[in-house]
C-alpha positions as CSV (number, residue, x, y, z in Angstrom):
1,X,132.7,126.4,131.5
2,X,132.3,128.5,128.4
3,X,130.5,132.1,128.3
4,X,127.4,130.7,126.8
5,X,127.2,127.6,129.1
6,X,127.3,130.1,132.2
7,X,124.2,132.6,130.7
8,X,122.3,129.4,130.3
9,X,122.5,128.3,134.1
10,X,122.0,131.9,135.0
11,X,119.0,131.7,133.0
12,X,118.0,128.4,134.9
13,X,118.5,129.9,137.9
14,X,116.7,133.1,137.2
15,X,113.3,131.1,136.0
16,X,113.2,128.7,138.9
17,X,113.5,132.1,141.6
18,X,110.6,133.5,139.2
19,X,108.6,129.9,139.8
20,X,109.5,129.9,143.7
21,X,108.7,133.7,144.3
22,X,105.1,133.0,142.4
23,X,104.3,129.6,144.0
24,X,105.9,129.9,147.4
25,X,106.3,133.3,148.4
26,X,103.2,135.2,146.5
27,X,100.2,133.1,148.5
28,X,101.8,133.8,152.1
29,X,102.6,137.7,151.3
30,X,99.4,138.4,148.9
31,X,101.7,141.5,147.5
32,X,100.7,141.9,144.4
33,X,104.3,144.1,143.4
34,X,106.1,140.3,143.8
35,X,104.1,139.6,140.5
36,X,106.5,142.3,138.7
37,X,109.7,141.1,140.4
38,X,108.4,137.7,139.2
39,X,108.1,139.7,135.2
40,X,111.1,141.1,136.0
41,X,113.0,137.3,136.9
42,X,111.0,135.7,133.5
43,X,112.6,138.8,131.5
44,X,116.4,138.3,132.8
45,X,115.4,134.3,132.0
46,X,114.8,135.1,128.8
47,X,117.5,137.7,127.8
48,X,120.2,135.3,129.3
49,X,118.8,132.6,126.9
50,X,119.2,135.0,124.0
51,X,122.8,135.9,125.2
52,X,123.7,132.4,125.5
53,X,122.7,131.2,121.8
54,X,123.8,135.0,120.2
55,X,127.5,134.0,122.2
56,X,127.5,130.4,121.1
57,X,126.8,131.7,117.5
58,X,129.8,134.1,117.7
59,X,132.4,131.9,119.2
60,X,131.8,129.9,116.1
61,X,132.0,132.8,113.8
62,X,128.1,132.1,112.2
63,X,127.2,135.9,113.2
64,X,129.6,139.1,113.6
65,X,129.9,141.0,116.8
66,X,127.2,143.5,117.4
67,X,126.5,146.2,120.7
68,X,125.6,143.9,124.3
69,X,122.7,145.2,124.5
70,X,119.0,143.4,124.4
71,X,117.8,145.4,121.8
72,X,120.8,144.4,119.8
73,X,121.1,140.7,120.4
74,X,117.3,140.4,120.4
75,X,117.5,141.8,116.7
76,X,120.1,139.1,115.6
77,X,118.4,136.4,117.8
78,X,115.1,137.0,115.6
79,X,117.2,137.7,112.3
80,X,119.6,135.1,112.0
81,X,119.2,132.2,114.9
82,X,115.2,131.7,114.7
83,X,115.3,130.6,111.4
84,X,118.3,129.1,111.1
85,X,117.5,126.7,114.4
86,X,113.9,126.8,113.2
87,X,112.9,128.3,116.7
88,X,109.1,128.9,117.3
89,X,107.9,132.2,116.6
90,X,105.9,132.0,119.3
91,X,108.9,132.8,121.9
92,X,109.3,135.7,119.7
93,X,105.9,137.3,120.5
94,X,106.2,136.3,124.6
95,X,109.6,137.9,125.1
96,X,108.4,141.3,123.1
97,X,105.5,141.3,125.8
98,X,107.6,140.8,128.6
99,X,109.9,143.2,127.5
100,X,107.3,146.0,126.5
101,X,105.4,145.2,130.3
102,X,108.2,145.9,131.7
103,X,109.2,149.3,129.6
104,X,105.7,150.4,130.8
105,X,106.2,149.8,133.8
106,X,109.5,152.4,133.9
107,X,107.2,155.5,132.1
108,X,104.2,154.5,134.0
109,X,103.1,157.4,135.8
110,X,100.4,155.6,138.0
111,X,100.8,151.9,139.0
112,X,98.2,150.1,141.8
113,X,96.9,147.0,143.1
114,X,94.0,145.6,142.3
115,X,92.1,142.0,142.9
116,X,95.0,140.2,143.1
117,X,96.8,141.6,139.9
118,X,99.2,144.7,139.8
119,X,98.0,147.3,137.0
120,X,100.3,149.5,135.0
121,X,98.6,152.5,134.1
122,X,100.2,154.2,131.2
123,X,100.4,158.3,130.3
124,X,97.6,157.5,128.2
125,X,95.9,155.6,130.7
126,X,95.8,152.3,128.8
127,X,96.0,149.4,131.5
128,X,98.0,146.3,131.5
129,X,97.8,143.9,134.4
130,X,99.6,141.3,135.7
131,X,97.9,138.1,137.4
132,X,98.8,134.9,138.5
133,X,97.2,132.8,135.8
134,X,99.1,134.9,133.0
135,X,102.1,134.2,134.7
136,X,102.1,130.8,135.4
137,X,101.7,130.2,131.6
138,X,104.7,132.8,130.9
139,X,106.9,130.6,133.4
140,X,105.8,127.6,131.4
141,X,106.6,129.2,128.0
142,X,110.4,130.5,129.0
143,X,111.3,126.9,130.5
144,X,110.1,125.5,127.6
145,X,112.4,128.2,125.8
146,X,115.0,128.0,127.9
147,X,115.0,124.1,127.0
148,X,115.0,124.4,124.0
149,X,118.3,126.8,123.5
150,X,119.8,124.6,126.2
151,X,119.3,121.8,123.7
152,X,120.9,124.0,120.5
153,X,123.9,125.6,122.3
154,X,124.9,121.7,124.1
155,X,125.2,119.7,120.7
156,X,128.8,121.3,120.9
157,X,129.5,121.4,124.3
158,X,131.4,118.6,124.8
159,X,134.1,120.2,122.2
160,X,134.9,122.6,125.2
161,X,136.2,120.6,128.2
């Protein structure tokens, strides 16, 4: 199994433990900090699917070797792969709000619980919460990404085994 081929399962695997830990585990522990390790599962989702089409794009020599870090592969994911695959902009705006939720979440000073949602307070104090009905469509969005790069990166696939 190829590099790419691997980072797409991970990211399979990483979406459907986000799903189960909202579905399953949040109603019988009512802890609202699950909901960020569920964020925190939908972001790893994500970046592997960006890792998987940036390393199926280099082993066929369409984009030059860059640093292995998200920012990096994020910037030639959005510069060179969304319009060349035609790739919904959309995905583009949900994995910079994952990714900045989760930033926050790092410099927050204050972070609490609140009615079912967890609220990161900023230095600032600007709020951003996390509930349940914002994730359940983020988990819809990233499969529906994750599909969809599955679906790019497997037209060659078979040129592997």
């Amino acid at each position: 199994m190829e590099e790419f081929q691997s980072l797409i399962e991970y990211a399979k695997k990483r979406i459907r433990i986000a799903d189960h830990m909202l579905i399953m585990t949040y109603p019988l522990v009512k802890d609202p900090k699950i909901l960020l390790s569920v964020m925190d599962n939908v972001f790893l989702s994500l970046s592997s699917s960006i890792n998987s089409i940036v390393t199926y794009e280099r082993l066929f020599k369409r984009i030059p070797v860059s640093n292995d870090n998200f920012d990096s592969r994020f910037a030639v994911f959005r510069s060179k792969i969304v319009d060349r695959y035609k790739i919904n902009k959309e995905y583009i705006t949900l994995i910079q709000e994952v990714n900045s939720i989760l930033k926050e979440h790092k410099k927050s000073p204050v972070e609490f619980s609140r009615q079912n949602k967890f609220v990161i307070c900023s230095e600032n104090y600007r709020l951003k919460t996390i509930g349940v009905p914002d994730l359940k469509k983020t988990i819809i969005k990233t499969k529906l990404f994750i599909s969809e790069i599955e679906r790019l990166v497997s037209k060659n696939a078979g040129i592997f085994k």
